[in-house]
KOLGU-4560 file (N, C-alpha, C; in nm, 3 decimals, padded with zeros to 5 digits):
<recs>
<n_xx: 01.892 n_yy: 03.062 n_zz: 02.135 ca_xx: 01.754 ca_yy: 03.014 ca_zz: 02.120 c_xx: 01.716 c_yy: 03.002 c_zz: 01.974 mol: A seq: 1 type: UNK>
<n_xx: 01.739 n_yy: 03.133 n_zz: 01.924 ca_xx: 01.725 ca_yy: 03.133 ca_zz: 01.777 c_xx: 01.743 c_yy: 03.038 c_zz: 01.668 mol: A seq: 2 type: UNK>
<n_xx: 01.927 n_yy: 03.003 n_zz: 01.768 ca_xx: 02.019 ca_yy: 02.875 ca_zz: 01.668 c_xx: 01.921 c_yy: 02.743 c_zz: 01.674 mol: A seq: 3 type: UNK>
<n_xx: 01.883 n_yy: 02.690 n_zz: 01.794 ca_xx: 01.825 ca_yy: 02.585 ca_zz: 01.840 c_xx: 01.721 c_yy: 02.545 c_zz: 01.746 mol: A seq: 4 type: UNK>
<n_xx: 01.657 n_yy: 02.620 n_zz: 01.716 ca_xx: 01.527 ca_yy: 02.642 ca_zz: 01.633 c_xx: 01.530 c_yy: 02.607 c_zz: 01.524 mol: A seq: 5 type: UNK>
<n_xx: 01.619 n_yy: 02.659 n_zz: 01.474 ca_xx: 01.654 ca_yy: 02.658 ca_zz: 01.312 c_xx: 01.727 c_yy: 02.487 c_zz: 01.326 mol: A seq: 6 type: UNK>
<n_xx: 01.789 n_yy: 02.510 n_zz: 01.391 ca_xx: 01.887 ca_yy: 02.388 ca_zz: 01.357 c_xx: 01.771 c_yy: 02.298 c_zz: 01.374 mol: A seq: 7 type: UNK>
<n_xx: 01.655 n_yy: 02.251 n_zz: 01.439 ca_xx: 01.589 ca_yy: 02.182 ca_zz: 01.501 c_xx: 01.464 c_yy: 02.162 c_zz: 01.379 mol: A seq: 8 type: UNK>
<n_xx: 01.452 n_yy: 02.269 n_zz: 01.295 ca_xx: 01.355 ca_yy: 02.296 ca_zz: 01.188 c_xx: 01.398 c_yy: 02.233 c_zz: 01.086 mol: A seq: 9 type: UNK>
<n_xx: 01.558 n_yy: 02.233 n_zz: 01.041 ca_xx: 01.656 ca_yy: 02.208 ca_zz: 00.959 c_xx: 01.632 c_yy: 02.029 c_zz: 00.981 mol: A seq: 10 type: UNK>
<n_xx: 01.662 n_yy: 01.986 n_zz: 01.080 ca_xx: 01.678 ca_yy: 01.834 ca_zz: 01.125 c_xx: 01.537 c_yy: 01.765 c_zz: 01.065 mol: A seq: 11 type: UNK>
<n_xx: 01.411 n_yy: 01.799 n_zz: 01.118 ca_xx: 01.302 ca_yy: 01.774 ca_zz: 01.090 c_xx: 01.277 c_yy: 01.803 c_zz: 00.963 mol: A seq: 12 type: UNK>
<n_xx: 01.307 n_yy: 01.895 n_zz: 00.902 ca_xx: 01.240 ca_yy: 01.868 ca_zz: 00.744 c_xx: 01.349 c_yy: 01.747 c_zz: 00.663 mol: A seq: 13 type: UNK>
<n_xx: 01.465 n_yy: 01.780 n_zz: 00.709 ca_xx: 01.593 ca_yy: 01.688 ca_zz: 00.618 c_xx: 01.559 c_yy: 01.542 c_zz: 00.660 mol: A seq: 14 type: UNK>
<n_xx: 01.424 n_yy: 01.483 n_zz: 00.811 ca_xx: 01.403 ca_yy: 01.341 ca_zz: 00.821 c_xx: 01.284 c_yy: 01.347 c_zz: 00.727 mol: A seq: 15 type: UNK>
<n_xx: 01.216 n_yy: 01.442 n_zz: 00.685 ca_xx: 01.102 ca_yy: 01.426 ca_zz: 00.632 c_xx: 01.108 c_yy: 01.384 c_zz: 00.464 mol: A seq: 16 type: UNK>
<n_xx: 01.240 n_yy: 01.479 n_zz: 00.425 ca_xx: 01.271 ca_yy: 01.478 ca_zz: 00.321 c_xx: 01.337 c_yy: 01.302 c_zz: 00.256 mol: A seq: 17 type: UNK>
<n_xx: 01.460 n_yy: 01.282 n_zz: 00.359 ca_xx: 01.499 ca_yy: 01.193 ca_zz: 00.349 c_xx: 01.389 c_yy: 01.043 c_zz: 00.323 mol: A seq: 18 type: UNK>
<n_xx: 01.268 n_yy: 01.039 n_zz: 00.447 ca_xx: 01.151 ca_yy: 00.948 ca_zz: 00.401 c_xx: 01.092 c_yy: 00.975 c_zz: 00.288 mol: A seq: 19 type: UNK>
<n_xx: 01.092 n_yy: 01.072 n_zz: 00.250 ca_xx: 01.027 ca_yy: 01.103 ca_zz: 00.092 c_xx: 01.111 c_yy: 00.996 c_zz: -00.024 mol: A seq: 20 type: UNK>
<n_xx: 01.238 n_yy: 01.041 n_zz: -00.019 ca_xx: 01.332 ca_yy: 00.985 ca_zz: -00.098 c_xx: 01.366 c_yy: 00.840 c_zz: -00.089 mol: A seq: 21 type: UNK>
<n_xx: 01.342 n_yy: 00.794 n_zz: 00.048 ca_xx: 01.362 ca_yy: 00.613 ca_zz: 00.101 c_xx: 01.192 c_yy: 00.599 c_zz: 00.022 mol: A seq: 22 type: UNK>
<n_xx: 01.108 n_yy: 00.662 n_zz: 00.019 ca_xx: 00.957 ca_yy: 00.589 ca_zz: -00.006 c_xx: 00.969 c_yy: 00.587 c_zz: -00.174 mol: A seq: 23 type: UNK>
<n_xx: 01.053 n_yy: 00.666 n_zz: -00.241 ca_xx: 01.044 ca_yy: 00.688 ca_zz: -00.367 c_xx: 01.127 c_yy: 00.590 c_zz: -00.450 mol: A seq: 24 type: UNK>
<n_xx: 01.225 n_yy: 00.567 n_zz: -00.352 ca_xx: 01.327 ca_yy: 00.452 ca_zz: -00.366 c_xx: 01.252 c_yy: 00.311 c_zz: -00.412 mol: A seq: 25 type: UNK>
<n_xx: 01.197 n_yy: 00.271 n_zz: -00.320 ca_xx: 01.097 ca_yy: 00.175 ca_zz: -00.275 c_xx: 01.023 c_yy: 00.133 c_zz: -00.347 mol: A seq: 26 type: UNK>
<n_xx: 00.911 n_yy: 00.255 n_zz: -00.441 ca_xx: 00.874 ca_yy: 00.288 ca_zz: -00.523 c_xx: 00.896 c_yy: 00.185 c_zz: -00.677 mol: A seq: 27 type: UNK>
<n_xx: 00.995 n_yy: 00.246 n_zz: -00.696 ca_xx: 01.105 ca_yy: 00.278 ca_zz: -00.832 c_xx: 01.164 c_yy: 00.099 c_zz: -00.817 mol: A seq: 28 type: UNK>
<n_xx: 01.207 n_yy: 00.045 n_zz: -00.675 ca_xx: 01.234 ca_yy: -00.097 ca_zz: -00.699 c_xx: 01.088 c_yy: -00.225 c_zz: -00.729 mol: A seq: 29 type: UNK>
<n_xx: 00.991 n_yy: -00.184 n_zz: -00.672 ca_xx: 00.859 ca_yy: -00.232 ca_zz: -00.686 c_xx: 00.813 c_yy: -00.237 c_zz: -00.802 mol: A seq: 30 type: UNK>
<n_xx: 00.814 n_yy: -00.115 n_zz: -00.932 ca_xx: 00.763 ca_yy: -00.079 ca_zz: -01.037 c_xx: 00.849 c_yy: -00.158 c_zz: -01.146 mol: A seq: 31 type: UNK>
<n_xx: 00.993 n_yy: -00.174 n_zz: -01.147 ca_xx: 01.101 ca_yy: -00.215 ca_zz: -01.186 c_xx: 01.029 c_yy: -00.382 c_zz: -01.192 mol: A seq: 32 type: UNK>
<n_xx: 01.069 n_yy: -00.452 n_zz: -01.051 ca_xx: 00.977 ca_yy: -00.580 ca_zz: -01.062 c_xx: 00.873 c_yy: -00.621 c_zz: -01.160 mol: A seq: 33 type: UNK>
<n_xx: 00.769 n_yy: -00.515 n_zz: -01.124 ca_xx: 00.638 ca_yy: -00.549 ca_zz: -01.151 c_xx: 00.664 c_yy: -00.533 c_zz: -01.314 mol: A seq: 34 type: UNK>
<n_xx: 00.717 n_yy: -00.458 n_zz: -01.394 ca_xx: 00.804 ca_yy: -00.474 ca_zz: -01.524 c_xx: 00.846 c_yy: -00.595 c_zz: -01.543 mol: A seq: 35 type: UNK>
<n_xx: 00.958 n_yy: -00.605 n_zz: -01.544 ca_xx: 01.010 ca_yy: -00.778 ca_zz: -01.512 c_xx: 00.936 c_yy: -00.876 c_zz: -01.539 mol: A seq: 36 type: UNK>
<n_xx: 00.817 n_yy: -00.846 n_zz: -01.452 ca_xx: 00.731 ca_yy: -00.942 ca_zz: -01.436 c_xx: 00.644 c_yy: -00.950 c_zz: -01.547 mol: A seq: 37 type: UNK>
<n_xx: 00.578 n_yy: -00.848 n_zz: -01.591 ca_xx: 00.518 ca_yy: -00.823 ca_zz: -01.692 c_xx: 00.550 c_yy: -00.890 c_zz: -01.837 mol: A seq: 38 type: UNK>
<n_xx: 00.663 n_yy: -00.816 n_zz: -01.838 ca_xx: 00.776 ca_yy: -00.841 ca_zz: -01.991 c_xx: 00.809 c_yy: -01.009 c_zz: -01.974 mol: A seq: 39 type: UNK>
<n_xx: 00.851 n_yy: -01.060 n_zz: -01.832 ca_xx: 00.879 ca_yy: -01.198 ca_zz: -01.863 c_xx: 00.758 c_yy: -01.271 c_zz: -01.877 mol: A seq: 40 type: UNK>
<n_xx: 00.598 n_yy: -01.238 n_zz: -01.832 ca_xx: 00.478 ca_yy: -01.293 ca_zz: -01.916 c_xx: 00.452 c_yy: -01.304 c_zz: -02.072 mol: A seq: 41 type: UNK>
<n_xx: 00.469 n_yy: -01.191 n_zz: -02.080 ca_xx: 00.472 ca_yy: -01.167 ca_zz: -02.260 c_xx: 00.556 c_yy: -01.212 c_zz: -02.344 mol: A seq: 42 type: UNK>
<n_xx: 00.645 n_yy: -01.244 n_zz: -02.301 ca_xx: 00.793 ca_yy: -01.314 ca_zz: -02.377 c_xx: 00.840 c_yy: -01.473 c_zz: -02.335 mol: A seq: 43 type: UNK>
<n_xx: 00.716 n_yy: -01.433 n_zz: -02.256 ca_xx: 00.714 ca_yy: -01.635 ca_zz: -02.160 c_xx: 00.870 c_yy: -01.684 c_zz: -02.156 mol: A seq: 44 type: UNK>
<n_xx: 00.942 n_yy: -01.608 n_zz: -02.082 ca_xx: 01.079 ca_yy: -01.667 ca_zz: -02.119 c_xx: 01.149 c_yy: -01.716 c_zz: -01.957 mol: A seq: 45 type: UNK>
<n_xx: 01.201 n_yy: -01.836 n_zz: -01.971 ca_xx: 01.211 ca_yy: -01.907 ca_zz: -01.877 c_xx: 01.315 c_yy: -01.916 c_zz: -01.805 mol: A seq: 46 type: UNK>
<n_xx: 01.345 n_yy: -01.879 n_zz: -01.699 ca_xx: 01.447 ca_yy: -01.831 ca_zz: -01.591 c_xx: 01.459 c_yy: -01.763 c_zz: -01.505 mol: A seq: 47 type: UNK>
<n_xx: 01.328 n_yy: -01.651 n_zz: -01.579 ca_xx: 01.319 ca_yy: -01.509 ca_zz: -01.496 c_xx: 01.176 c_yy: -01.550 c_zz: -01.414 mol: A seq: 48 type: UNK>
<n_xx: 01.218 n_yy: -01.556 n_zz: -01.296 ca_xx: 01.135 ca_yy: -01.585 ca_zz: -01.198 c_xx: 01.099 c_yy: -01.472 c_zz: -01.078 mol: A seq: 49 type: UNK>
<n_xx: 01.018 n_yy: -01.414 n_zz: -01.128 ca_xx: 01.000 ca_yy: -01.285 ca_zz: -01.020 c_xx: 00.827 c_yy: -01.279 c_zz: -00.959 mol: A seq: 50 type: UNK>
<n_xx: 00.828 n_yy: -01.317 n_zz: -00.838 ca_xx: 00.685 ca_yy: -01.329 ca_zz: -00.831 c_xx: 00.614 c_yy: -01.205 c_zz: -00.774 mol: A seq: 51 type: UNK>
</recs>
């Protein structure tokens, strides 16, 4: 019973954790863009097309 528990406590925080880390991911590619995007305004430089 004991094992069940734990193992079951273990599972649920490691999906919770794991969405933490996929949302942070996510994050970090969005911010990256929005950079990109930024820097290729200011430098008006033509190719880099990121909308």
């Amino acid at each position: 019973c004991v094992n069940f528990a734990v193992r079951s406590c273990m599972q649920t925080a490691l999906k919770a954790a794991n969405s933490v880390v996929g949302l942070a991911g996510m994050d970090v590619i969005l911010y990256a863009l929005w950079v990109l995007r930024a820097w290729s305004k200011q430098h008006s430089v033509v190719g880099i097309i990121v909308c």
